[in-house]
N, C-alpha and C positions, 0 to 999 in steps of 0.2 A: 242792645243792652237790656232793654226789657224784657226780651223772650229770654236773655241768661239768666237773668234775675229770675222768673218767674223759674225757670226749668231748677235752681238753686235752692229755692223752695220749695219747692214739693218733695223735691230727697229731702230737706233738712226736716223735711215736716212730717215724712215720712217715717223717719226714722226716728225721730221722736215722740212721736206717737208710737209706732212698734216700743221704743224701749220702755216706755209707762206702762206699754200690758205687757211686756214681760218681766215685770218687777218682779213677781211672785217668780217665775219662772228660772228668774237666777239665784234666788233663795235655793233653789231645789237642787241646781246648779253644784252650787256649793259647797251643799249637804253631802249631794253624793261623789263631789272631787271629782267632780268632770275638769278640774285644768292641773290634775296630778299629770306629773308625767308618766307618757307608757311605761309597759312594767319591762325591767330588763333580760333580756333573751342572752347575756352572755357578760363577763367580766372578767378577762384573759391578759396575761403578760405573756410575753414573748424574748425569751431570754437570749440575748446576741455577748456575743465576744466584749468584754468589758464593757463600755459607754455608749447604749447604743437608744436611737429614737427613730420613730414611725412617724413621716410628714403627711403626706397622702392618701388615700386609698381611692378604686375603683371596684364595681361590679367585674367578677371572672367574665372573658366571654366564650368560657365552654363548659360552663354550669353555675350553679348556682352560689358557687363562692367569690369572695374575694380577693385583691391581690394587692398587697401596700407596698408601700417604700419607702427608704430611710437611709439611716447609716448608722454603723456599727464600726467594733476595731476586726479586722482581719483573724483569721484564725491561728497565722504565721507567715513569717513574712517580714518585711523590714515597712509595709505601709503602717501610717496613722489612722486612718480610715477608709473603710469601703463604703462603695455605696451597696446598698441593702433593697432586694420584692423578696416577697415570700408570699404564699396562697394561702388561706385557710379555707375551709369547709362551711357550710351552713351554720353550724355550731358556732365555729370560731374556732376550731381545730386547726393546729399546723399542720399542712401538708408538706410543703414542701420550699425552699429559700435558694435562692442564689447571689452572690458575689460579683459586683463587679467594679475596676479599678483601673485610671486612667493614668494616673500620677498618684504620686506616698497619700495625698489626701482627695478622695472622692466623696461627693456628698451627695444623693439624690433629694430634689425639693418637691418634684411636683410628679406627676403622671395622666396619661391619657390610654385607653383604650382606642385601641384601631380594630379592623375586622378581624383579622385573627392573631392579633395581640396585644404589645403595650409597646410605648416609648416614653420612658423615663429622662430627665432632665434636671443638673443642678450644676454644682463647680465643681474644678478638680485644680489640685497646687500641688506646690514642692519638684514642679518639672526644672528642667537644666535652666532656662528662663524668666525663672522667678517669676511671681505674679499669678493671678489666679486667673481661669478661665471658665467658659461655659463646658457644658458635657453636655451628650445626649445619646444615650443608647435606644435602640429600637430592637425586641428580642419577640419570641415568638409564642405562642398561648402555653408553652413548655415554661419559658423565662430561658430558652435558648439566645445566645448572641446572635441577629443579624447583622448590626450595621452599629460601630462607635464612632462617636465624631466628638475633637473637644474645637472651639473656635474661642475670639478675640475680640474686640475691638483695637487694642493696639496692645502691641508686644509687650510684656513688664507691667500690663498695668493690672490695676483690681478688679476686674470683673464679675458679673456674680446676677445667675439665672434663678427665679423665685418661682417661675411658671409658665408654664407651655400649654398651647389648644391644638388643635388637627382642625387645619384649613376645609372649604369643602372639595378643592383639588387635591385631599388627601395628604399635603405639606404640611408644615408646622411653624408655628409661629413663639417663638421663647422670648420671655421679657421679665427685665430686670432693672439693674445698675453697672453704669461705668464710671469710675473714680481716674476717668482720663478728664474729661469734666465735671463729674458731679450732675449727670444726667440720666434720664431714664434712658433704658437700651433694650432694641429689638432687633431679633435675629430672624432670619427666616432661614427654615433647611426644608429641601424637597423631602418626597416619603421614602427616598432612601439615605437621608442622613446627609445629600449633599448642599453647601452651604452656599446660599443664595445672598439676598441684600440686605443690608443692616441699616438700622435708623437711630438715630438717638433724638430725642423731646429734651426741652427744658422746663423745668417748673421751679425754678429756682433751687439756691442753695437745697445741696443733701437730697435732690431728687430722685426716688428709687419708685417702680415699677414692681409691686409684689401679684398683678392679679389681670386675666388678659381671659375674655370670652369674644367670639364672634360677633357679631353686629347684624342683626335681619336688613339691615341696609345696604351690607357689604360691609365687608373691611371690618375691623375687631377693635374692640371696647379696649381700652386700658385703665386701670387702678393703681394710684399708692400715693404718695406724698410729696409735698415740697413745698418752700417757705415764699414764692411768688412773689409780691412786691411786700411783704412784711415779715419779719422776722418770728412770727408764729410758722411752725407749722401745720399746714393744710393738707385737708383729704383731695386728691386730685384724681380727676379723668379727662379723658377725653376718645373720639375717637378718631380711629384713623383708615385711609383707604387702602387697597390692594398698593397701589404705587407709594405708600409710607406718606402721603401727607392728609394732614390732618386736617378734618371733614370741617369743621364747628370754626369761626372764625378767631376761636380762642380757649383756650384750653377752662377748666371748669376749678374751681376749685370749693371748698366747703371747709366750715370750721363752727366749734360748739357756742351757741352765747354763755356764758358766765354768769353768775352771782354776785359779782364782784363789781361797784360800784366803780373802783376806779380804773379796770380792766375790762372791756364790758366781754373779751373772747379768749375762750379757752387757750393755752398757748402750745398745746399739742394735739391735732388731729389727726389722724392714719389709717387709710384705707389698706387692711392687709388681702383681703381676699374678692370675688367675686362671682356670681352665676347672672344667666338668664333667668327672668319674669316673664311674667306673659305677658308684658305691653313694657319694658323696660328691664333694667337692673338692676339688683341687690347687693349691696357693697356693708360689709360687714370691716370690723377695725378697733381704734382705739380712742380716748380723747383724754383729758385730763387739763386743770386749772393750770397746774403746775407740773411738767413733769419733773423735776426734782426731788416730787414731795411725795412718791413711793404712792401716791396713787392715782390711778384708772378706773375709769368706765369705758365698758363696751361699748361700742355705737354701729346702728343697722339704720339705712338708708338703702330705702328705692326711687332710681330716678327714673324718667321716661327715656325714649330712643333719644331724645335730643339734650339729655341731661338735666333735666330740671328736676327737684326733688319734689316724691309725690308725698314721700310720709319722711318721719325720721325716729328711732328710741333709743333710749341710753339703760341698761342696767347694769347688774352687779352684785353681788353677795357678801362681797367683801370689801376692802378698802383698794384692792387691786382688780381688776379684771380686764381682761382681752379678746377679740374674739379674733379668730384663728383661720379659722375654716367656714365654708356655707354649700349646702347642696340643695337645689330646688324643682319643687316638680313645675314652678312657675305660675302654682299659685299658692302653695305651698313652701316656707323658706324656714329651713333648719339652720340655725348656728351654733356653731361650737367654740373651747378659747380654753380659757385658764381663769379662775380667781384664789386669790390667794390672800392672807393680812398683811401683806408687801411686797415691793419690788424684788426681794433675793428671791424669792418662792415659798415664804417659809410657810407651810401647811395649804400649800397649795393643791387644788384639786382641778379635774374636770371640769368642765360647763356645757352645757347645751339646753336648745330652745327649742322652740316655734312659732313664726307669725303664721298670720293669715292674708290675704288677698290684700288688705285694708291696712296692714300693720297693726294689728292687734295681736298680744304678742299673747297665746293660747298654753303655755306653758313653758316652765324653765325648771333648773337645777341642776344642782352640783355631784360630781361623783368621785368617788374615790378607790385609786388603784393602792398602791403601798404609802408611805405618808409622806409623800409631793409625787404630784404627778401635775398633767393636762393635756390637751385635744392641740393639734395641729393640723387635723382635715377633716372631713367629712363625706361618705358616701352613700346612697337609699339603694335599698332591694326593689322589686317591682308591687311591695306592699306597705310602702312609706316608712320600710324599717330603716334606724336612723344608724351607722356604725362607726362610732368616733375613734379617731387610733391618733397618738401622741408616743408622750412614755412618761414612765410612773417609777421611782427610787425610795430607797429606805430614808431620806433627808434630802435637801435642795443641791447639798454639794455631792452627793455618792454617785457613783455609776448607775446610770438607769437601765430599765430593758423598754422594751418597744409593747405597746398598750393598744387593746381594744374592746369598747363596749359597745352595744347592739342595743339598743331603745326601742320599743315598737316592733312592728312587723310582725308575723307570724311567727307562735311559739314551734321551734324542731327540737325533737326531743335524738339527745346522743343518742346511736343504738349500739344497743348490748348483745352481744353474740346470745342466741337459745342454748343453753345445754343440751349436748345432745342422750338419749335416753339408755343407760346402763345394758346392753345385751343380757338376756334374762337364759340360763341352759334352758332346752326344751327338757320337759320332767320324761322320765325313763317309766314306761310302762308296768302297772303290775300283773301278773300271772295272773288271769281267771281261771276260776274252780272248774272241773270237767265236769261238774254234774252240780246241783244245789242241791245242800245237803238235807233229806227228808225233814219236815216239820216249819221249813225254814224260809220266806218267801224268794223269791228269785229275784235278784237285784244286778244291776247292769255294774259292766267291768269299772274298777275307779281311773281308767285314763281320761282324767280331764286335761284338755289345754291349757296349761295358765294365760291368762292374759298381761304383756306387759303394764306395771303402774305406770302412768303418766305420769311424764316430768313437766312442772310448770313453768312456764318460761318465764324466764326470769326476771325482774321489774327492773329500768334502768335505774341506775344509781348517780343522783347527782353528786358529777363532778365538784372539789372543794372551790375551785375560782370559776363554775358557773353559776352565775345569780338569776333567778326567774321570781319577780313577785308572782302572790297569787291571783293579782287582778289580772287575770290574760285575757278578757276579753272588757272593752270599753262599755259601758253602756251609756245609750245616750237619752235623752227626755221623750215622754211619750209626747205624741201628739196633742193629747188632750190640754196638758201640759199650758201647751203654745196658746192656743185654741187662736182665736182673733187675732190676738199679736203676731203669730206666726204669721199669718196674712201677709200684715200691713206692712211688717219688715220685709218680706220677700219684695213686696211692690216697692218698698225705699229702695230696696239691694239695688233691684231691675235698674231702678232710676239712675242711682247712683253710676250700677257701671254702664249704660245710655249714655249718661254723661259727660266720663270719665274715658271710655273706648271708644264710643260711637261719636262721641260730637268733639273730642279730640281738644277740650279747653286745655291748655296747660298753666292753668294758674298755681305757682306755688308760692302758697301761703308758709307763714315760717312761723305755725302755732307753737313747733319744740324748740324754736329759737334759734335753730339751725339756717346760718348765713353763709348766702352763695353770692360770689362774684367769678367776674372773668380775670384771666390770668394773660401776660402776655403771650398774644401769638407767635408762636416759633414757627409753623409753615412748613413744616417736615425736617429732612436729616438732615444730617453735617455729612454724612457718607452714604450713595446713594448707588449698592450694588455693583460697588469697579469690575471691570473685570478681572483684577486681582486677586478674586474673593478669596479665588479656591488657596491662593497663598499665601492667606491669612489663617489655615487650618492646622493643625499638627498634622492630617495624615486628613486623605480621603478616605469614604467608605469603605471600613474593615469588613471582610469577611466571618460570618460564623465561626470558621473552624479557626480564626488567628484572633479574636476578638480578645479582653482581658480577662483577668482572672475570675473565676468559676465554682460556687463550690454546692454542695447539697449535702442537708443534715437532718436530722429528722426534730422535732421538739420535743427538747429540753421543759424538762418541768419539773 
């Protein structure tokens, strides 16, 4: 205990000393908006067939754009929705979309990059069967069809996919809810679409699964909610192995302390999304005193590999706020969501952030597409540029288009075709004299060459819905600056993560109030891979060329 204690102090002593000599230094800070957010590289709609929203996005992987997904209404046809990727450009340029449709309603929720493509995944309904089911297309760096699959837990019932990963045996693993019991549900489908063993968790009443990463241990992380042995609901994880049972001898659950004297915990907590950290997980969501009472705050929590919480924040702009999405370089944690002045959406915008390593949250703010909009995912370029995509409508009730904005990263500028330079006739020679005429000096014939004027090329012309502040490049403090205190902080930094990765304590303190218990242990599924599985499917693995519907259009603007 005393070598803890002493190793305890010296970070705390550390860093406290660093932060007295950088007193000035954060003056300066300040001054110059070092925690403005990056300036923005793009602010783009995406106009779809009636009522349409962008859930996801990933990095292109055969260049430097991106490719989201979502859903839209069909272009004709007798479906209610399709599901929706489309690519843009480094800009944020449409390239190119396609269609596709399993039953009258398809929705895609989430997406993954594979080597040389993507496999998208949500529900599809309105089949002869009633009931809703999962989906999962797998198509090719084109957004050609390889392989549809929709699957089940049990026939008729309500099922419903929030998010998929790519195993490292190149399989997939989707997780969500089944309203056969009100449990979280996990599918597993090989890399060609065909469907392997399903699990289902309990964490009590209303348990749903919105958020699923891998696990450096094995076996994959889970995220989302459920009301455990009390009638709040709770932010829940847990993990679980290759064979579906679950690693931790009880599932985890988390929820906000309160203000409230005669309630001491919040009574809605909601993990919607999740990434890897570099020494654990970032779990982004919602909380609120009351949900009833039309408001939220955000809430970002990182736990370790075994779930303990290392940090935790709540903010907000508004009287509403959610957070959506998170993309991380792992030390690095960007989040995205929605605030609004309440629960309908009315004047609802964007959101997104930044912590750092520590949970210090280095920057936030709101954005605005038409007047409601917000974020549903997030994705980073390979220079921490941040591209949020939702969708954004004239009011909270109108048909929306699908949204994306770009934070950070390096500024690309549209290009603009050069003009090319007007053909000049060549000038028609004049007659010289045969003799110079006496008294007169002799002068050379007037056939000069003209030379063509240069045409200058032409300056690009920003685009109306692309937005670029002037700040495009950050600047940060000089050294001098720092001078001593730079020091002494780097030597707390050191200590601190010594202490925190190397010596492996996991004490979590619950400074933001933020209370963690166990939940009952469930011990894995209720169904554990029959061999029935495959006829639990609508269809096995489609082909390309029979897949569903398909379409390509250019952007609308």
């Amino acid at each position: 205990m005393t070598r803890d204690y002493s190793r305890r102090e010296f970070v705390a002593g550390c860093g406290c000393a660093g932060a007295a000599a950088l007193t000035g230094g954060t003056a300066v800070a300040a001054a110059t908006g070092q925690d403005d957010a990056p300036p923005t590289r793009w602010n783009r709609a995406y106009q779809g067939e009636g009522n349409a929203v962008t859930n996801a996005a990933v990095p292109a992987v055969d260049d430097d754009g991106f490719v989201f997904v979502g859903a839209r209404e069909p272009d004709s046809g007798d479906n209610d929705r399709v599901a929706w990727l489309y690519k843009v450009d480094a800009t944020g340029e449409l390239v190119r979309e396609e269609t596709y449709s399993r039953q009258s309603t398809t929705v895609a929720n989430d997406l993954v990059a594979t080597r040389d493509g993507y496999v998208l995944a949500g529900n599809t309904s309105g089949g002869p069967d009633g009931g809703r089911d999962g989906f999962a297309v797998g198509v090719d760096a084109e957004g050609a069809s390889r392989w549809q699959q929709s699957f089940w837990f049990a026939p008729e019932s309500e099922d419903a996919v929030n998010a998929i990963v790519q195993r490292p045996d190149d399989g997939f693993v989707c997780a969500g809810r089944t309203a056969r019991f009100e449990d979280g549900w996990v599918q597993r489908l090989d890399s060609d679409g065909g469907v392997g063993r399903e699990d289902t968790y309990s964490g009590g009443d209303g348990s749903t699964l919105y958020g699923v990463a891998n696990h450096p241990d094995g076996g994959y992380f889970l995220a989302g909610a459920g009301s455990s042995n009390t009638e709040d609901l709770q932010g829940w994880i847990l993990h679980v192995d290759d064979d579906g049972s679950q690693v931790w001898s009880s599932s985890q659950f988390y929820r906000q302390r309160s203000d409230s004297a005669t309630n001491p915990y919040n009574d809605y907590n909601a993990f919607y999304d999740v990434a890897r950290a570099d020494q654990g997980f970032v779990l982004v969501g919602a909380t609120a005193f009351d949900p009833a009472s039309g408001q939220r705050e955000g809430w970002v929590m990182e736990v370790n590999n075994t779930g303990v919480r290392q940090w935790a924040d709540r903010l907000g702009t508004d009287r509403y706020t959610e957070l959506h999405g998170i993309a991380s370089t792992g030390i690095k944690h960007f989040v995205v969501g929605e605030t609004a002045t309440n629960s309908t959406g009315v004047e609802a915008r964007g959101f997104a952030g930044m912590y750092d390593l520590v949970g210090n949250r280095q920057w936030s703010a709101p954005y605005s597409g038409d007047t409601a909009g917000g974020f549903r995912g997030a994705a980073l370029d390979d220079n921490e540029g941040l591209v949020c995509v939702g969708r954004t409508a004239s009011t909270a009730s109108a048909d929306a288009d699908g949204w994306s904005v770009k934070v950070g990263g390096e500024a690309v500028e549209t290009p603009t075709p050069t003009p090319s330079p007007t053909p000049t006739p060549s000038p028609t020679p004049s007659p010289a004299p045969s003799s110079p005429t006496p008294g007169t000096p002799e002068t050379s014939p007037t056939t000069a060459s003209l030379t063509p004027t240069r045409t200058p090329t032409a300056t690009p012309t920003a685009t109306p819905d692309t937005v670029t502040t002037d700040a495009d490049e950050g600047g940060g403090l000089p050294l001098a600056t720092f001078g001593v205190g730079f020091v002494i902080v780097a030597l707390g930094a050191g200590g601190y993560l010594y202490y925190r990765f190397v010596h492996g304590d996991d004490e979590g303190g619950d400074g933001d109030g933020t209370v963690a218990g166990p939940g009952p242990g469930t011990g894995g599924s209720l169904i554990r891979g029959s061999p029935s599985a495959a006829s639990r499917t609508a269809s096995s693995a489609t082909s390309a060329a029979s897949a569903g519907a398909s379409s390509l259009k250019t952007f609308r603007r």
